[in-house]
Each structure stands twice: as structure tokens, then as C-alpha cells.
C-alpha positions in Angstrom: 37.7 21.5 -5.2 34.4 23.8 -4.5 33.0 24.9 -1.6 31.5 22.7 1.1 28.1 21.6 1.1 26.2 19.8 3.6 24.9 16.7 3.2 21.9 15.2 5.9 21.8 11.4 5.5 18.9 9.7 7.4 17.5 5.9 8.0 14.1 5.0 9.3 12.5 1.4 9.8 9.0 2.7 9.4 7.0 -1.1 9.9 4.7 0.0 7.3 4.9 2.3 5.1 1.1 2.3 4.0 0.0 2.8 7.3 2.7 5.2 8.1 2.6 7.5 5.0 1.3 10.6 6.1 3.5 10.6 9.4 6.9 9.9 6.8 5.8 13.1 4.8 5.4 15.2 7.3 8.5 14.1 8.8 10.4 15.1 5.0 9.2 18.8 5.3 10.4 19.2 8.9 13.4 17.1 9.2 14.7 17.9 5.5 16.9 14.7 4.7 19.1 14.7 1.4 18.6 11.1 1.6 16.2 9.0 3.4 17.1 5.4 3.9 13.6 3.3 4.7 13.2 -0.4 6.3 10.2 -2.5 6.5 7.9 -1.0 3.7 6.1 -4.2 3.7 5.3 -2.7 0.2 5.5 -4.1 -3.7 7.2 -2.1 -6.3 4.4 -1.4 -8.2 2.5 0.3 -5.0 5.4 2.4 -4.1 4.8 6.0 -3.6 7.0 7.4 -5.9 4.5 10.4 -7.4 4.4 11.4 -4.0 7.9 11.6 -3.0 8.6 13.5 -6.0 5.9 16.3 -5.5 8.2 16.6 -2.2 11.5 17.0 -4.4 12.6 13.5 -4.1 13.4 11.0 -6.8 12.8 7.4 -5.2 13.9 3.5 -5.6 12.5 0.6 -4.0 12.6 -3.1 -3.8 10.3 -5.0 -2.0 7.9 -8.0 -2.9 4.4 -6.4 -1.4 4.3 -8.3 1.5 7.0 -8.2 4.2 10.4 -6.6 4.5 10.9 -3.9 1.9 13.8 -1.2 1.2 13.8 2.1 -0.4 16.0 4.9 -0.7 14.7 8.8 -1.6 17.0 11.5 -2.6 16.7 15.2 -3.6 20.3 15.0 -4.3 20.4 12.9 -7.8 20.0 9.1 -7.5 21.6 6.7 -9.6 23.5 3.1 -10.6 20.6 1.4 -8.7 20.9 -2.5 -7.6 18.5 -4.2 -6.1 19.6 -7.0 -4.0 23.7 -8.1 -3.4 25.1 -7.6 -6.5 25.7 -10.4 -9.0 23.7 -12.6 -6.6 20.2 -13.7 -6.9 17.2 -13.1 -4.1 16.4 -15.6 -2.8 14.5 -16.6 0.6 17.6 -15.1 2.7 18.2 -11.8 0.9 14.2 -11.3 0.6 14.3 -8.0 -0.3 16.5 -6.4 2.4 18.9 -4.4 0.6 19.2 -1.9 -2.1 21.9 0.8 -3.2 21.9 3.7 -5.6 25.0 6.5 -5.6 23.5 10.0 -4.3 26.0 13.5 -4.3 29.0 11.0 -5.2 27.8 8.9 -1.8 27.0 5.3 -2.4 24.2 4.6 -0.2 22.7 1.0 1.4 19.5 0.7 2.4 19.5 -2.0 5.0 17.2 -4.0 6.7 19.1 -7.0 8.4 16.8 -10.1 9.6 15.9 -10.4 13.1 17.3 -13.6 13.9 14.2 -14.5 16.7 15.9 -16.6 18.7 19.3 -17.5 19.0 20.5 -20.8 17.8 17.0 -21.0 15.4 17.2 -21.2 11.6 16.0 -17.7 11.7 19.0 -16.8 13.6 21.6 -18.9 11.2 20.1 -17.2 8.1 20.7 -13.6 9.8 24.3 -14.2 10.0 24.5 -15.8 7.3 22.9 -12.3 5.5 25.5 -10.5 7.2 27.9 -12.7 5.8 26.9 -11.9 2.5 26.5 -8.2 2.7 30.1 -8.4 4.2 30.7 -10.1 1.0 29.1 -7.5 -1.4 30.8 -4.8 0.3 34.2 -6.7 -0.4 33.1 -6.9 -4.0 31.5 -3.9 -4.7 32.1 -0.9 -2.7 36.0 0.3 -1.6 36.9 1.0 2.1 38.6 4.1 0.4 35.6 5.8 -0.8 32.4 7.3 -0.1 30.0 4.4 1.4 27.2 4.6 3.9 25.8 1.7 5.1 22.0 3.2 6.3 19.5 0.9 7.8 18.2 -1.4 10.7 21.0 -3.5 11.7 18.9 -5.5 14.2 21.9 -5.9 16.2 23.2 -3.7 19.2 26.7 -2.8 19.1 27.6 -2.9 22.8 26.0 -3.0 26.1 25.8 0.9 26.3 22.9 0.1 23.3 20.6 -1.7 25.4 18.5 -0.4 28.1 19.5 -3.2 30.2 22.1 -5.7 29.3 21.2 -8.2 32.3 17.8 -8.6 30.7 19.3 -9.7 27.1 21.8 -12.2 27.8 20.9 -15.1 25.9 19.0 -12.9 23.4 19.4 -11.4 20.1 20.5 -8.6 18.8 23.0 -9.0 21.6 24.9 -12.3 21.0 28.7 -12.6 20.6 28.2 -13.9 17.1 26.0 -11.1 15.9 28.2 -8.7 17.4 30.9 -10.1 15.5 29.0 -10.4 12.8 29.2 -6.3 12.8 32.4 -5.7 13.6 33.6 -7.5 10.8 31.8 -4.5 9.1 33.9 -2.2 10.4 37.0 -4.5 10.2 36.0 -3.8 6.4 36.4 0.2 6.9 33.2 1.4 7.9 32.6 3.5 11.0 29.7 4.2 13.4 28.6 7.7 12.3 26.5 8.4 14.8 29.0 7.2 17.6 31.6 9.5 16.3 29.9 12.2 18.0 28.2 11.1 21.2 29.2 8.3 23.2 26.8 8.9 25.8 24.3 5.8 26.9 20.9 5.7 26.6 20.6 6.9 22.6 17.9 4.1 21.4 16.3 4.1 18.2 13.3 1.3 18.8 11.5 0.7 22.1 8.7 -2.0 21.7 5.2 -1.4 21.6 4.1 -2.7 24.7 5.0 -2.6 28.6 5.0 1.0 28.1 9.0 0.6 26.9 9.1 4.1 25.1 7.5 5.9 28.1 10.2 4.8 30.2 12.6 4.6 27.7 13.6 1.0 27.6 14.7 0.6 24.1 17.8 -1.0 22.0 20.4 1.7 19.7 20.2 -1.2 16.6 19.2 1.3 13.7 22.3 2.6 12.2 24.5 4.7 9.9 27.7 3.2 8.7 30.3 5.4 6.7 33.7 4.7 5.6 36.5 6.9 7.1 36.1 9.1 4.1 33.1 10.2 5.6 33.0 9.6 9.2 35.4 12.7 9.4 33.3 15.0 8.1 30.5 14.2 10.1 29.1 17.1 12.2 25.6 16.3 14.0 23.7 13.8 14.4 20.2 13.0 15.8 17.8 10.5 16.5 14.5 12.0 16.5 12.4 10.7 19.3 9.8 12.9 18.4 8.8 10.5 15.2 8.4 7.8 17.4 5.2 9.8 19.3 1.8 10.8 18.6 -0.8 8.7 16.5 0.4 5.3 15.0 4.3 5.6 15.0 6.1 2.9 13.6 8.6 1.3 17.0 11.7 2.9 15.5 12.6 6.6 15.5 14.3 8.0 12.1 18.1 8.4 12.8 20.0 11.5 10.6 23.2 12.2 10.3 25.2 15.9 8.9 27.8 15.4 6.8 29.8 18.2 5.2 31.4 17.4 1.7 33.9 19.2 -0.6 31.7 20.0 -3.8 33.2 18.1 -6.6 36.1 16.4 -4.5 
């Protein structure tokens, strides 16, 4: 048993990473993550960043297949035992490169990036819980409820009602639905807990406002990016933020970055 040591966890769906580079750099040397979950690269392995994320102190691993979804997880903190992909599984048109997990600081960490679904009763829908079935499934196999495990990444699915700016306006929706909601929960039946939620329980915390109507301006946006930690972790969490100010200025992607403190015992 050492001393404690604090550990920042963050996850960001940045729609883009080409055309959101510069704005994810900057946001590195002010926001200082350990470990920076990303969504959405749209990005192929081969054109990943990686030189440049290490002249900023972080090693990186990504999976993605150059053209839509994409995941990627940078650490500063050691990164290692990557899969790409559900373990012992292949990918195939439903895991489309959506998940990928590496072991940083003794922490296994899941990058995330669950489908949307669309519409509610579509195939696209049926395939998104099926995916959550199957991550359920990998976590079953792979990860224990005991141990350190994050679960980091765009969930596309809001919680409760207290994540959405107006439930009235998203019944019959997604990202709302009983199912998906269940589809969650079953998550946390498994022993993972919302991170961020164990410190604020106020309304009105959103993480992605769409890009039209003027929905950020008048903050009318959806909590659906999160940070999932088993009980071995959620009690050690001490802060958490999600950073609004990423999702301003020039070309932001629609979702803010979402960071989470963690204090651990060094070598527990």
C-alpha cells in the first residue's frame, strides 16, 4: 500500500477527429486527463494521430475502419493488454468498430461508442440493443464486478428523465425507451456505477445538445455520454465535470468531454 495518487479519467465523442484535432489538443494541455476515452473518430488505424499524442505524453490505441464510428483510448499513465472489439468475438457489421479496451494504472478501461438506434422499433434500433447485449456479455466474460473497470464512452442512451432537457418531447424516442434503459441498467445490475452521478444529482448536467435550433444556447441537450466504474472505483471518486466550454467556439464537435477524479492507493 503507497500513497494515494490521483487519477483523471475522461470520455469525449468528438464526431471527427480530423476535423476536430487541433480543438482535442488543446483541450489535453488544459484539461490534463490520465486517460482520454474518444468516440466517433470516423478515422482508420493507419491515419491515427499517434506521433502527436505522444509529443503530448500520451501513448495511444485505436480501432476504427476510416470511415465511420471509431474508438481510441490515450494514456500518460502506461497502456496495455489492448483488444480491439468484444473479446473472442469477431467485428462484424454490429460491433463496427465501437469498442476497444487497454488496462491503464491497474484500471481497465472501455472505450465506448454504443449505436444510435434512429428510431425505435427500426433494425437500427434492434442491432443497438442487441450491441448492448453483447458488451453485457463481454463484461460477463472478461472483466470482474470486483475489480477495477470503467466503462468510458457515448452510451447514446439517457439514464432517466432528469437526463433529458424535456422528457414530454422524447416519448416515443430513442435514447429514452424502456428497453434501452433497461438495456443499461442491466450494466449496472452487472456492478458498474454511474461515476459522475455519484457526485451530483442535480438536473440539467448534458453532455450533447444538437447542432441546430440553437439547442446548446438554450441548453436543450441529453446527459448520454458516460463514465461507468465498478464499486471498486466509484468510491473513490472525488469530482467530476463536464466541460461545456469544449463544446464552444469554432467547429466543436455536439458533445462536451466528460472527466472524472479518481483517487487510487498506489500499488493496492
Amino acid at each position: 500500500m503507497g500513497k494515494d495518487e490521483g487519477v483523471r479519467i475522461a470520455t469525449w465523442n468528438v464526431n471527427s477527429l480530423k476535423a476536430r484535432l487541433p480543438r482535442v489538443e488543446e483541450w489535453l494541455q488544459y484539461a490534463h486527463p490520465d486517460v482520454l476515452c474518444l468516440q466517433e473518430t470516423k478515422m482508420a488505424d493507419a491515419a491515427f494521430p499517434s506521433m502527436g499524442f505522444a509529443a503530448l505524453g500520451y501513448e495511444a490505441a485505436h480501432h476504427g475502419n476510416g470511415r465511420w464510428n471509431g474508438v481510441a483510448i490515450l494514456s500518460r499513465v502506461g497502456l496495455g493488454d489492448v483488444d480491439a472489439g468484444f473479446k473472442g468475438e469477431q467485428e462484424d457489421e454490429i460491433v463496427e468498430s465501437r469498442f476497444i479496451s487497454a488496462t491503464c494504472n491497474g484500471v481497465r478501461v472501455c472505450s465506448v461508442y454504443v449505436p444510435n438506434g434512429r428510431s425505435v422499433g427500426s433494425e437500427h434500433y434492434e442491432a443497438k440493443l442487441a450491441w448492448m447485449e453483447r458488451l453485457r456479455g463481454h463484461l460477463q466474460e472478461s472483466c470482474d464486478p470486483d475489480g477495477r473497470v470503467a466503462l468510458c464512452g457515448d452510451f447514446n442512451i439517457a439514464p432517466d428523465d432528469r437526463d433529458v432537457y424535456d422528457p414530454a418531447k422524447f416519448v416515443g424516442a430513442t435514447h429514452v425507451s424502456d428497453a434501452e434503459r433497461k438495456a443499461l441498467a442491466s450494466l449496472l445490475d452487472w456492478g458498474l456505477v454511474d461515476a459522475f452521478r455519484e457526485r451530483y444529482a442535480e438536473d440539467r448536467l448534458y453532455s450533447w445538445w444538437d447542432y441546430r435550433a440553437g439547442d446548446f444556447h438554450e441548453h436543450r441537450g441529453m446527459r448520454i455520454d458516460l463514465v461507468l466504474v465498478t464499486r471498486a472505483l466509484a468510491d473513490r471518486v472525488t469530482w467530476g465535470l463536464i466541460d461545456r466550454f469544449a463544446r464552444k467556439g469554432k467547429l466543436p464537435s455536439d458533445h462536451a468531454p466528460l472527466l472524472v477524479d479518481l483517487v487510487l492507493e498506489e500499488g493496492a
